[in-house]
ZAMARGU-4260 file (C-alpha; in steps of 0.2 Angstrom, whole numbers, plus 5000, padded with zeros to 4 digits):
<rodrens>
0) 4862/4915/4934 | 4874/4912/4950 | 4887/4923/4955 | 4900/4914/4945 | 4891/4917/4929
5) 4890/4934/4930 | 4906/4939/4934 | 4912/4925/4919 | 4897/4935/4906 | 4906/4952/4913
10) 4924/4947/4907 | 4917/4941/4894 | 4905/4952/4885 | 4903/4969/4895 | 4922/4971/4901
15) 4928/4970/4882 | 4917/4984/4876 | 4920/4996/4891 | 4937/4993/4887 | 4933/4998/4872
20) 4926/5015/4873 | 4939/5021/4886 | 4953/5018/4873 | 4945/5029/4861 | 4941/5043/4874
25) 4960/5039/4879 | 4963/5040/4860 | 4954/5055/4857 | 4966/5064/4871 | 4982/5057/4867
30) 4981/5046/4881 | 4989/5029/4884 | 4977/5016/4877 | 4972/4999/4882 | 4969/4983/4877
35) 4953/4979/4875 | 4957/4958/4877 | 4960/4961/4896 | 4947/4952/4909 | 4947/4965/4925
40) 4960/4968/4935 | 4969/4983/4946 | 4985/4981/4933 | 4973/4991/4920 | 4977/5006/4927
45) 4958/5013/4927 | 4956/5028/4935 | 4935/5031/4945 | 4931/5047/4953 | 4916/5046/4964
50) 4908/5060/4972 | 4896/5059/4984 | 4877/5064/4987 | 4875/5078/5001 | 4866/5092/4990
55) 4872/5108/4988 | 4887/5106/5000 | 4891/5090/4992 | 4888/5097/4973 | 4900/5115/4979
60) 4913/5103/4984 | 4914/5092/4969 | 4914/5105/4960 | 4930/5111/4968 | 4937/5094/4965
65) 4935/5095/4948 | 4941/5113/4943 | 4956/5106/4951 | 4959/5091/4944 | 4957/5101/4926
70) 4966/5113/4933 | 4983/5101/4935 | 4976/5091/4921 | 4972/5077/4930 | 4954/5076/4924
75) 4955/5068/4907 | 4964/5054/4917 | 4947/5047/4923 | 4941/5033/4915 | 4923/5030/4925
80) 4913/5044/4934 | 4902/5040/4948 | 4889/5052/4955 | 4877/5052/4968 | 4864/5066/4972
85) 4871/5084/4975 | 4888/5075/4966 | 4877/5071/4951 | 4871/5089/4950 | 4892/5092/4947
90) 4895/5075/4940 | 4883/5076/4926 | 4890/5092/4918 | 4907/5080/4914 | 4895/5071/4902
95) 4889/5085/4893 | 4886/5082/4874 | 4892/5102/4870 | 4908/5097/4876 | 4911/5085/4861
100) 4904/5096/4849 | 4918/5108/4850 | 4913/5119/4864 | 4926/5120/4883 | 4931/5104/4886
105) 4926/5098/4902 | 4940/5084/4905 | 4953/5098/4903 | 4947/5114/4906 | 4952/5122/4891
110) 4944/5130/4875 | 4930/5143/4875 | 4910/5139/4878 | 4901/5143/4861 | 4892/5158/4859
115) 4874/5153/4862
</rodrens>
């Protein structure tokens, strides 16, 4: 497959379905949904937060980037989550299954952790 190709099979099959599964997320949060019959493009409005490896520095200031993001409710705005190494420690908490079974929700900071 040449370059061409893969981008064509991208718009095509993969960009659809992530499309998708943001709308309901955005759905889910009363957020502005999208269309998921759009190729790729900047128009979207997609929102990425990366955060970088650097171990525990890096993980301590991620997770300072996002208490403060929930904190202005900015959070539940991000649509794809990037992590690398000590961000990933931080990073991987925002994908927690407890948080869709009723417990705080990560993407805005509010509710109460279950009882264990």
């Amino acid at each position: 497959m040449n370059e061409s190709e893969g981008k064509q099979q991208f718009n095509r099959e993969v960009f659809p379905c992530e499309l998708a599964e943001i709308s309901k997320r955005r759905k889910r949060l009363g957020l502005a949904e999208l269309s998921s019959d759009r190729a790729a493009s900047p128009e979207l409005g997609l929102v990425g937060l990366a955060l970088s490896g650097g171990g525990i520095r890096s993980a301590t200031f991620s997770l300072g980037v996002i208490q403060a993001l929930a904190k202005h409710g900015l959070l539940k705005h991000v649509d794809y989550l990037s992590t690398v190494s000590g961000g990933g420690f931080i990073g991987s908490c925002l994908n927690d299954p407890e948080a869709e079974r009723g417990g705080a929700d990560a993407t805005t900071g509010e509710g109460e952790p279950d009882e264990p």
